[in-house]
Backbone as a ProteinNet text record, in pm:
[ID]
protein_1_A
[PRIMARY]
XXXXXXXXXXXXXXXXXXXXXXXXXXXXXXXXXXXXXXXXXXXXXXXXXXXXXXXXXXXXXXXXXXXXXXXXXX
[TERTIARY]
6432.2	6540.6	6648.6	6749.4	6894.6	6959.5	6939.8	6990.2	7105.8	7180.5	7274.4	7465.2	7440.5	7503.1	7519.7	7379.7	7396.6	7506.4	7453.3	7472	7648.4	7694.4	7826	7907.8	7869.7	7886.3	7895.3	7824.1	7819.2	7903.1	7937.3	8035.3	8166.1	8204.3	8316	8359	8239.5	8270.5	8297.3	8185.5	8241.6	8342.8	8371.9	8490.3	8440.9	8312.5	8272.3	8276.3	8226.2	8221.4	8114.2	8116.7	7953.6	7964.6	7853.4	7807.9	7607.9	7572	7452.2	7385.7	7450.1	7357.2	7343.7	7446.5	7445.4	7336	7273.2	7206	7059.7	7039.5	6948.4	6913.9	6976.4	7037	6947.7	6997.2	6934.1	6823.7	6788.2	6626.6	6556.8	6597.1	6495.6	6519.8	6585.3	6598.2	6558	6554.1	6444.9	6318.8	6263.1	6152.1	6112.3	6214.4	6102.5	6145.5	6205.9	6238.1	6077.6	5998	5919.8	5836.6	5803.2	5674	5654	5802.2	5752	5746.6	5777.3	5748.9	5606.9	5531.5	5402.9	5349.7	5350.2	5298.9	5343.6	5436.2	5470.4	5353	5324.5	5282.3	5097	5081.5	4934	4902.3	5018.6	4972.1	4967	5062.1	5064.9	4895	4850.9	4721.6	4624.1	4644.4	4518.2	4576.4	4669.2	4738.3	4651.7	4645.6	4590.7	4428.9	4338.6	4243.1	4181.5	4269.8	4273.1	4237.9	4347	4386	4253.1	4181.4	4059.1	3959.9	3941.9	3830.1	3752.8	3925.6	3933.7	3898.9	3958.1	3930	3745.8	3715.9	3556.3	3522.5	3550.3	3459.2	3498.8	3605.5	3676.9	3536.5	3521.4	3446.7	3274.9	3253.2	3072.7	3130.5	3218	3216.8	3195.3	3239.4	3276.2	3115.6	3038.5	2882.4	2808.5	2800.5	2748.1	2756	2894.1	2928.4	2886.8	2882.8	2795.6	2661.8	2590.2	2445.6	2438.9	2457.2	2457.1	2440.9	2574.7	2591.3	2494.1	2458.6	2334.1	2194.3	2160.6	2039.3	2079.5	2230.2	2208.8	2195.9	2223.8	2225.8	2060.8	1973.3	1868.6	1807.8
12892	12808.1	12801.8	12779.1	12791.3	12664.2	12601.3	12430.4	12454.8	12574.8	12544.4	12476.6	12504.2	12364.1	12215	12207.6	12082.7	12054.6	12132.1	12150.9	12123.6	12258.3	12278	12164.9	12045	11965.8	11822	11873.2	11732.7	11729.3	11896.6	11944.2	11944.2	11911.7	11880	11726.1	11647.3	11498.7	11431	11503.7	11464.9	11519.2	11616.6	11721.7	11781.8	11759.2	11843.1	11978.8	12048.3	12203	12260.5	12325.9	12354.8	12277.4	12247.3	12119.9	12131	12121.2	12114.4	12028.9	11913.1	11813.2	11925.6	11981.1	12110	12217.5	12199.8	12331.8	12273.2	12144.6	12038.7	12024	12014.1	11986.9	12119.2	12238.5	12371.9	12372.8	12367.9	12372.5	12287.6	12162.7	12077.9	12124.7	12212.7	12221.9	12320	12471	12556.5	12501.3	12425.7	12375.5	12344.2	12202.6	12214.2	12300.4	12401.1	12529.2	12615.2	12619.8	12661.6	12628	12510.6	12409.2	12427.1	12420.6	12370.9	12552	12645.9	12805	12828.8	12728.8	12747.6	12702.2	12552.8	12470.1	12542.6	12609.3	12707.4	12789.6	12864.9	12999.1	12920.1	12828.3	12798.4	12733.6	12641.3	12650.6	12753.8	12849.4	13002.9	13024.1	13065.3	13090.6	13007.8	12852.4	12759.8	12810.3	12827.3	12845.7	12979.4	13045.3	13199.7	13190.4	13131.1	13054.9	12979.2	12906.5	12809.7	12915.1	12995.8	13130.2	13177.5	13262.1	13342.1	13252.8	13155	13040.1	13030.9	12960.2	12992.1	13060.8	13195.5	13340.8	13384.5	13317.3	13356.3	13231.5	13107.2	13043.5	13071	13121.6	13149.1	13315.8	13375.6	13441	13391	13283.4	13251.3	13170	13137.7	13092.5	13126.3	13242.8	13335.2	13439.8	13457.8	13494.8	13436.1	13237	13149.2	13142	13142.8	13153.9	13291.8	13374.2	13525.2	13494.9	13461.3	13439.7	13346.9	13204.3	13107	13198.5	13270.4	13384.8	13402.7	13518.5	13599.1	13521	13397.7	13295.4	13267.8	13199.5	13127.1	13250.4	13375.1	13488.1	13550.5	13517.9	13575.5	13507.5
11030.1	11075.9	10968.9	11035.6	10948.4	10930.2	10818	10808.5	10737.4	10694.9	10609.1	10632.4	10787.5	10877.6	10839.3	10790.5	10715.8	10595.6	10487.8	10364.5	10406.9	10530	10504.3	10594	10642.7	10688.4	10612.1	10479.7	10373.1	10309.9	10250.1	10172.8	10237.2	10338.1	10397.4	10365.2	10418.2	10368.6	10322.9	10141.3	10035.6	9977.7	10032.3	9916	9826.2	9788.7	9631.8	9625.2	9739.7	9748.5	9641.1	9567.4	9537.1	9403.8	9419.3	9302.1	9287.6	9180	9165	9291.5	9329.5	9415.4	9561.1	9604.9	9701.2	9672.7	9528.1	9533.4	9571.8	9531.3	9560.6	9656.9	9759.9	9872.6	9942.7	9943.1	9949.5	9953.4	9838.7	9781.2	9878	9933.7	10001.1	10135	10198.4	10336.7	10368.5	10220.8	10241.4	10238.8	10170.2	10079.6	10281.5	10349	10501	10526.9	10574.3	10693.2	10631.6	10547.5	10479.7	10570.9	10524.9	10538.8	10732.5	10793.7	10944	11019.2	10910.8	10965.4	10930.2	10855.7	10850.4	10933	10989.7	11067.6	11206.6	11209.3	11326.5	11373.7	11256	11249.6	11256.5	11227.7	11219.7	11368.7	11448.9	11572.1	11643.1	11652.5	11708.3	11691.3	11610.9	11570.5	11707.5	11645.9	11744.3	11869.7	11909.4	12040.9	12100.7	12002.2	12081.7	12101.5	11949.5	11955.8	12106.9	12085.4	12236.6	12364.8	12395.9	12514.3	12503.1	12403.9	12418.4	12424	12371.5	12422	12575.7	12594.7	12763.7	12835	12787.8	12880.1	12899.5	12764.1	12765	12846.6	12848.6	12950.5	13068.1	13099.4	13258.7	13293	13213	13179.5	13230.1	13141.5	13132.8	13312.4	13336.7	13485	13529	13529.2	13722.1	13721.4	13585.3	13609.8	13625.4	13611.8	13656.5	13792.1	13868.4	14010.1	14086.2	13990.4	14121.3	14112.7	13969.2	14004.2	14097.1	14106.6	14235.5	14338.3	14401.3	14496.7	14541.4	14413.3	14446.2	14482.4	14444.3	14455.2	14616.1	14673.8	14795.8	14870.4	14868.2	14991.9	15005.4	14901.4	14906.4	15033
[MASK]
++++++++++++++++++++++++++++++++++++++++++++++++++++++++++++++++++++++++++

């Protein structure tokens, strides 16, 4: 994610234009754009986790439901 919208939105306000507190400023908005591309990337993960879980019990289902099948037709 791209926060530097921010940055160039503060620097309008105050007038300072680049100033150490701007580089500060930086540092903490990479520092989260960091943090929430991880927390991104780690639900992605449970997310797919989750999907194949599923697929295997959608799976142990539908051979629970043919054996039944096969038991009521005998």
């Amino acid at each position: 994610m791209d926060f530097s919208y921010l940055v160039k939105r503060e620097r309008r306000s105050d007038g300072a234009g680049s100033s150490g507190g701007e580089a500060g400023q930086m540092a903490l908005i990479k520092e989260e754009d960091d943090r929430l591309n991880t927390e991104l990337l780690q639900l992605q993960d449970e997310a797919i986790n989750l999907q194949q879980k599923g697929t295997q019990m959608q799976l142990e289902y539908e051979e629970v439901q043919s054996q039944v099948i096969r038991e009521l037709c005998r």
